[in-house]
C-alpha positions as CSV (number, residue, x, y, z in Angstrom):
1,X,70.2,23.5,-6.6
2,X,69.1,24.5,-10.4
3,X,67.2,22.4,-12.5
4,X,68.3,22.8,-15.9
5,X,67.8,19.5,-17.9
6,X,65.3,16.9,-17.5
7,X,64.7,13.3,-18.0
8,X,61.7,11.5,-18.6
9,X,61.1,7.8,-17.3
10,X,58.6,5.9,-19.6
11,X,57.2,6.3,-23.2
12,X,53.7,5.8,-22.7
13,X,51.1,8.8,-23.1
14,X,51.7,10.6,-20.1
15,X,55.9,10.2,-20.2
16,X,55.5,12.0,-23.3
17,X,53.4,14.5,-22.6
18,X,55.4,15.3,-19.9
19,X,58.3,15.0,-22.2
20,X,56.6,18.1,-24.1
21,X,55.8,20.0,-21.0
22,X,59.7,19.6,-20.2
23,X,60.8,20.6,-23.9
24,X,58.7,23.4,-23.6
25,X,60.7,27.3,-23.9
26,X,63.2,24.9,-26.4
27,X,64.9,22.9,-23.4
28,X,66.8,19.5,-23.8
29,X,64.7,16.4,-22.6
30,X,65.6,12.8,-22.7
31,X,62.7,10.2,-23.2
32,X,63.7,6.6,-22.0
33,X,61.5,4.1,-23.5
34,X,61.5,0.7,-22.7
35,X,59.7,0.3,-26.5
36,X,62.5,0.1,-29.5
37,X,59.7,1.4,-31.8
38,X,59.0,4.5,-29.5
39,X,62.5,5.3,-29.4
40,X,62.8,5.2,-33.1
41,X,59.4,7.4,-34.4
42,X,60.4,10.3,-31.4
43,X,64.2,10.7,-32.8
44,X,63.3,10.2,-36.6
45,X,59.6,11.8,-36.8
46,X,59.6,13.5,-33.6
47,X,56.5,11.4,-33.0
48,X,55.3,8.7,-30.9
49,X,52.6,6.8,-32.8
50,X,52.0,3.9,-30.6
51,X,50.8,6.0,-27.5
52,X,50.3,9.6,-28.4
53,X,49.2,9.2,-32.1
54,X,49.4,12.2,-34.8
55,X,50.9,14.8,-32.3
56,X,54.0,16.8,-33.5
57,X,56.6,16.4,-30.6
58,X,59.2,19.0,-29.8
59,X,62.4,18.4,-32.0
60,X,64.4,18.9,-28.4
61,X,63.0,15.4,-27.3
62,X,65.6,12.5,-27.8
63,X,64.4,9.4,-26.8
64,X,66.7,6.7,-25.4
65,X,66.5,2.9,-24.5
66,X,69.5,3.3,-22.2
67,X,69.9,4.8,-19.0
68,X,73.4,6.1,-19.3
69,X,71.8,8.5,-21.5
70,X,70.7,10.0,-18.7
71,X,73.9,11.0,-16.8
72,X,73.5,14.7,-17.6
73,X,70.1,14.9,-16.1
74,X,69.3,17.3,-13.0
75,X,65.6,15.5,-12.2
76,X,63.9,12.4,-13.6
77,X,60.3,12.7,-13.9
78,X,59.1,9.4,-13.6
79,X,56.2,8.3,-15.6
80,X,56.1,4.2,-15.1
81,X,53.1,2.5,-14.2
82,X,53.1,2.3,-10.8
83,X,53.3,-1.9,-10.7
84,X,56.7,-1.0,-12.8
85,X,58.3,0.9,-10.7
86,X,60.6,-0.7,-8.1
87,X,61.6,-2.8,-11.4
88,X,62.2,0.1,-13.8
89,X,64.3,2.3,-10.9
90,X,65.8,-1.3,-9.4
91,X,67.2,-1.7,-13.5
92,X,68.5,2.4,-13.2
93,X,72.0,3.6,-12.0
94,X,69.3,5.5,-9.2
95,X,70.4,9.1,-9.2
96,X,71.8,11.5,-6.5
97,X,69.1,13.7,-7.6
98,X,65.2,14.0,-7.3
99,X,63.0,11.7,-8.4
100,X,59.6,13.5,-9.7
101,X,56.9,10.6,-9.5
102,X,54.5,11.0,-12.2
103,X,52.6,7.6,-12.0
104,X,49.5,6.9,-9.8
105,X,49.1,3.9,-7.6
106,X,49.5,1.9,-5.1
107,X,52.2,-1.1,-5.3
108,X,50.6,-4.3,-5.1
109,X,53.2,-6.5,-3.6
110,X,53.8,-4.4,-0.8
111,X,50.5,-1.8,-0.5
112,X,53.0,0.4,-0.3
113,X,52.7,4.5,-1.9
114,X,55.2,5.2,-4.7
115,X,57.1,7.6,-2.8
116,X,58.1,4.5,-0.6
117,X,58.8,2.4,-3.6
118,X,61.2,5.0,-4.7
119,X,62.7,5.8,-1.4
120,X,63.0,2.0,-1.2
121,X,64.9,1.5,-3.8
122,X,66.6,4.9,-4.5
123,X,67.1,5.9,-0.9
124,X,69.7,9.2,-1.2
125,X,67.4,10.8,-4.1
126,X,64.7,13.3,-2.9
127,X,61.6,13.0,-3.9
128,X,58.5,15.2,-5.4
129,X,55.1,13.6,-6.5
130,X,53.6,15.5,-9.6
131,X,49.6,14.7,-9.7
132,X,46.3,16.5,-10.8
133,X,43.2,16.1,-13.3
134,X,45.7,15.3,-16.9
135,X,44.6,14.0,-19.8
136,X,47.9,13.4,-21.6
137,X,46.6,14.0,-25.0
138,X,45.4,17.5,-23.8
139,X,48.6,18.4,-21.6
140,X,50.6,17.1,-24.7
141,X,48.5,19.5,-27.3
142,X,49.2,22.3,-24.8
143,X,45.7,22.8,-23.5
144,X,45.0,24.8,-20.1
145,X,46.3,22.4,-17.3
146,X,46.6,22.9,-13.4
147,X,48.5,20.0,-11.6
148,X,49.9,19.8,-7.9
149,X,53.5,19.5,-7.2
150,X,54.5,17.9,-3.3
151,X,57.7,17.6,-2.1
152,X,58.4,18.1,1.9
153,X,61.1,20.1,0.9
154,X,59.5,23.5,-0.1
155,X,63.0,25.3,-1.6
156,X,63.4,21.9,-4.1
157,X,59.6,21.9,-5.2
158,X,59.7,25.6,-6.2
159,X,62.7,24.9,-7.8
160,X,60.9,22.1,-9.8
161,X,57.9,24.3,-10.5
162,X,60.1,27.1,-12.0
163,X,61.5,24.7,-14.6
164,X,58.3,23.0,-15.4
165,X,55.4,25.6,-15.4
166,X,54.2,26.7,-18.2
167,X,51.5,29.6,-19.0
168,X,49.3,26.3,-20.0
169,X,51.0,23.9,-17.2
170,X,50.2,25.8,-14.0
171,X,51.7,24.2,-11.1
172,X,50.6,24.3,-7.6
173,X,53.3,23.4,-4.6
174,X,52.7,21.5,-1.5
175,X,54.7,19.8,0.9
176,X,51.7,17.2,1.8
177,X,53.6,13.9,-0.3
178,X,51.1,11.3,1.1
179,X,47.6,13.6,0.2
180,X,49.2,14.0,-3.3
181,X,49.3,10.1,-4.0
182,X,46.7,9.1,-2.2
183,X,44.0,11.4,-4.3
184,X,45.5,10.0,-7.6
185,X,45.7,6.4,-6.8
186,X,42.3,6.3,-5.5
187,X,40.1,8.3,-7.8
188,X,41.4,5.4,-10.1
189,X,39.4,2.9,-8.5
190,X,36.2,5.4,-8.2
191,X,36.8,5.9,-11.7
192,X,36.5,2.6,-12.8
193,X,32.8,2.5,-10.0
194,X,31.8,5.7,-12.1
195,X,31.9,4.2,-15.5
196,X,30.2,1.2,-14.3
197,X,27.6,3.3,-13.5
198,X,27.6,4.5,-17.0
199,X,27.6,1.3,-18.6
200,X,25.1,0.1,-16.9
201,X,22.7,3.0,-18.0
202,X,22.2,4.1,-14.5
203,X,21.8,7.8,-14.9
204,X,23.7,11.2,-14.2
205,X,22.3,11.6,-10.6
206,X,23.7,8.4,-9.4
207,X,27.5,8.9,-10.8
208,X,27.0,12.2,-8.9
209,X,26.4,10.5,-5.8
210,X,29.3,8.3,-6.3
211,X,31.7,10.7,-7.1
212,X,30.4,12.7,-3.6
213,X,30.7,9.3,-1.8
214,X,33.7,8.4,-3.6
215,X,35.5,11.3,-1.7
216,X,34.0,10.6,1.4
217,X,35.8,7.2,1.1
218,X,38.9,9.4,-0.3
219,X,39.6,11.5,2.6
220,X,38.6,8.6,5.7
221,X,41.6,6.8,3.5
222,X,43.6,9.7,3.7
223,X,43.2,10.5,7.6
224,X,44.5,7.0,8.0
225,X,47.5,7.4,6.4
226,X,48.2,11.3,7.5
227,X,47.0,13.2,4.6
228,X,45.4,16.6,5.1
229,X,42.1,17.2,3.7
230,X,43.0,20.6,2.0
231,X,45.4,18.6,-0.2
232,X,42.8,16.0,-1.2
233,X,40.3,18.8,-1.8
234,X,42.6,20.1,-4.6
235,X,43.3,19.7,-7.6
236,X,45.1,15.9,-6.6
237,X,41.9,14.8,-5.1
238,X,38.8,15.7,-5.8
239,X,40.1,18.1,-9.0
240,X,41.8,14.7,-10.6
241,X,38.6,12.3,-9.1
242,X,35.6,14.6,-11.2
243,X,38.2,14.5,-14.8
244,X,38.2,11.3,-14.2
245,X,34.8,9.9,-13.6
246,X,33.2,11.5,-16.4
247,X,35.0,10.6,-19.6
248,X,35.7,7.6,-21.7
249,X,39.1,9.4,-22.5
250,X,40.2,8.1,-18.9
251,X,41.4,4.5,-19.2
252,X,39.7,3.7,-15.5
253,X,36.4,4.8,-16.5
254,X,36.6,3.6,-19.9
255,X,37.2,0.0,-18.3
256,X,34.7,0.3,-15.6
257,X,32.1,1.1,-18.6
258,X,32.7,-1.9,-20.1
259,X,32.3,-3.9,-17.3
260,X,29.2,-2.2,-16.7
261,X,27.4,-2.6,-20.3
262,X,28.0,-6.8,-19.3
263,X,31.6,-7.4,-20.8
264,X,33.6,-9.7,-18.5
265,X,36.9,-8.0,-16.0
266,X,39.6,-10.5,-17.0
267,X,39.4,-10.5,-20.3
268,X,39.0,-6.6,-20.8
269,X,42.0,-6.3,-18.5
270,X,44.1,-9.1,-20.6
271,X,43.1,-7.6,-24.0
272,X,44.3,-3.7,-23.0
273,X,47.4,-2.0,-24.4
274,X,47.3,0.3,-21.9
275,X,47.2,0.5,-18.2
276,X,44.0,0.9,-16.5
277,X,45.8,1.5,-13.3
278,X,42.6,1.1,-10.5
279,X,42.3,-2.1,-11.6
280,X,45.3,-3.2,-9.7
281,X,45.0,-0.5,-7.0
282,X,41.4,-2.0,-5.8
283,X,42.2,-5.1,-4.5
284,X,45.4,-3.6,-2.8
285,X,43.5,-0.4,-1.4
286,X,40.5,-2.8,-0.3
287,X,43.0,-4.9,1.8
288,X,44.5,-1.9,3.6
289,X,40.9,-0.4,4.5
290,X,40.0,-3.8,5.7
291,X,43.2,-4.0,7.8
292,X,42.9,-0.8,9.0
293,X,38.9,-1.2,9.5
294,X,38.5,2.1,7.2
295,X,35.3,1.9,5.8
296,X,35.3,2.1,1.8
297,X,32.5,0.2,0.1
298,X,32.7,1.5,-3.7
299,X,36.0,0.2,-3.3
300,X,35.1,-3.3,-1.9
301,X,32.7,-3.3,-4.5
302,X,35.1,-2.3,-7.5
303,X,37.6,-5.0,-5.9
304,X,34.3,-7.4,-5.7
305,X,33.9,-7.3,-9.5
306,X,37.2,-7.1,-11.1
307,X,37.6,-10.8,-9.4
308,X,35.1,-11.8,-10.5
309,X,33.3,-12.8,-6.8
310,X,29.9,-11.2,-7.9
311,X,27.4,-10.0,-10.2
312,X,27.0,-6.3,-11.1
313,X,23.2,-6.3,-10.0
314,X,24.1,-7.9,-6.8
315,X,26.5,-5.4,-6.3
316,X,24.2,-2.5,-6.5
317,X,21.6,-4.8,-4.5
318,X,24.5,-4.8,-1.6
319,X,25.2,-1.0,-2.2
320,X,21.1,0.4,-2.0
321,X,20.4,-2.0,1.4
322,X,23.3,-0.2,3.3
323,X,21.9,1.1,6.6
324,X,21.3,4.8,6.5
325,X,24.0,7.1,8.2
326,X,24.4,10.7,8.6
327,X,26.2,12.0,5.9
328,X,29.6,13.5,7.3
329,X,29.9,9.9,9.3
C-alpha cells in the first residue's frame, strides 16, 4: 500500500495542525470542517482564525464541508473530539482505507477506546492511533515534535510514518493500539488534577507528586486493559502526561486551574469554545476503575468535582488521610 494523499477529519487546532504536518514537502491535503467559516478563511486566506489564529497555513490545504471531497484520499487522519466521533464517521461514506485517530478519549456512552468506536462503525478500515506530548500551535508553527504512531499492523504504520514524518515531526511506531490511547485519554483527567493544584496555590512539589502518582494510576489502568508499560512510559504516556500538567496552553489544565482558584465546573465547561476533553473522560474512566476495582483516586477525585459532589478542600482532606502504602503497590 502507498500513502500518497491525505485527509484530515475536523477543523479545530489540532486537525489543522495536522493538516500542516500533512501539507508538509508541498503535498495535497483535504481539511473537512464541520464550521462554514473554517472552510472559507483556509481556502481564501490560507488561514484558520477561529482555532489556530494568525498562523500562515500551507496553500496545499483545501478545506471542505463535504465528504465526497474526500474520495481521492489514501488515509484520513482523524482529529474529532473523541465524544464526536461515532457521529462524525457514522455521517462519512467510511473508507476502505485506514483510519489515523488523532483525538484522545474515552467514549462516554459506551466507555469504550476510540479505536473500538472506529472499528464499530467503520469495521473493514484499519486502524492506527497517532498520540504524544502536541501542542497544536507548536506542531502547526513547525516546532521540534516527537509523537507515537500504533497500528498492530507494523508494514501499514511504517508506511504511515514515511508520509507523515517530518525533520520537526518525528514519529515513533508501535504496534501496542490500547497503550497508545490509554496514555492520551488519561493524562487528560490528571491534567485537569494538576492545574487544580495550581489554582489552588498548592506548590511545585505537590503537582510533582501528582504527576508521579498520576502514572501510577496510568499504568494499573493500563494493565487492566492489556497495555504494556513501555508504551505508556513513552512519549504517549508519561511524555504526553508531563506537557500536559504544566501549562495553561493545555485546555485540561487550563480548566482544572480554574476550578482550583474557586470558579464553579459547570459553568466553566458550558462557557468553553473548545474541548477540554478529561472533563468528559473522568466520570467514564472513574466508572470503569470502579467496575473493574482498579484503584485510581486522582481520578475519583477529578470525577468528584466536575459534578459537583464535593468541595475542593474536602477533596484534598480525603486525598492526605489515605492510608500509607508502599510506593510500587
Amino acid at each position: 500500500m502507498t500513502i500518497e494523499k491525505l485527509a484530515v477529519i475536523g477543523g479545530g487546532a489540532w486537525g489543522t495542525a495536522l493538516a500542516q504536518v500533512a501539507a508538509g514537502e508541498g503535498h495535497d491535503v483535504m481539511l473537512w470542517a464541520l464550521e462554514d467559516d473554517v472552510v472559507s478563511a483556509v481556502n481564501r486566506i490560507h488561514e484558520n482564525p477561529v482555532y489556530l489564529k494568525g498562523l500562515k497555513l500551507s496553500p496545499t490545504i483545501r478545506a471542505t464541508a463535504n465528504f465526497s471531497d474526500l474520495s481521492g484520499a489514501d488515509a484520513w487522519l482523524v482529529v474529532t473530539p473523541a465524544q464526536h466521533m461515532r457521529a462524525v464517521l457514522g455521517r462519512s461514506p467510511c473508507p476502505n482505507m485506514p483510519l489515523i485517530l488523532c483525538s484522545k478519549g474515552i467514549e462516554q456512552s459506551s466507555g469504550k477506546l476510540l479505536h473500538h468506536v472506529a472499528r464499530d462503525v467503520c469495521p473493514t478500515s484499519p486502524i492506527a492511533v497517532l498520540s504524544g506530548p502536541t501542542f497544536a500551535h507548536e506542531v502547526a508553527a513547525g516546532l521540534p515534535t516527537a509523537v507515537t504512531l500504533a497500528c498492530e499492523d507494523l508494514d501499514l504504520a511504517e508506511e504511515l510514518r514515511e508520509r507523515i514524518s517530518l525533520p520537526s515531526f518525528r514519529v515513533y511506531t508501535t504496534d501496542d493500539v490500547a497503550g497508545a490511547e490509554v496514555g492520551g485519554a488519561i493524562k487528560n483527567v490528571l491534567a485537569i488534577a494538576c492545574g487544580i493544584v495550581e489554582g489552588k496555590g498548592l506548590g511545585q512539589n505537590a503537582r510533582a507528586a501528582l504527576i508521579a502518582r498520576g502514572f501510577a494510576e496510568m499504568k494499573r489502568f493500563g494493565a487492566a486493559v492489556g497495555a504494556r508499560e513501555e508504551t505508556l512510559a513513552g512519549l504517549s504516556g508519561l511524555g504526553d502526561l508531563v506537557l500536559t500538567c504544566s501549562s495553561t496552553a493545555s485546555r485540561n489544565f487550563a480548566l482544572g486551574k480554574a476550578i482550583g482558584e474557586g470558579r464553579d465546573p459547570a459553568a466553566l465547561m458550558k462557557d468553553r469554545t473548545t474541548v477540554a476533553e478529561g472533563a468528559h473522560t473522568a466520570p467514564v474512566l472513574n466508572d470503569l476503575a470502579e467496575r473493574e476495582n482498579i484503584d485510581m483516586p486522582i481520578v475519583a477525585a477529578v470525577t468528584s468535582l466536575l459534578k459537583g459532589e464535593t468541595g475542593i478542600d474536602n477533596v484534598f482532606e480525603a486525598m492526605l488521610s489515605r492510608p500509607p502504602r508502599p510506593e510500587t503497590a
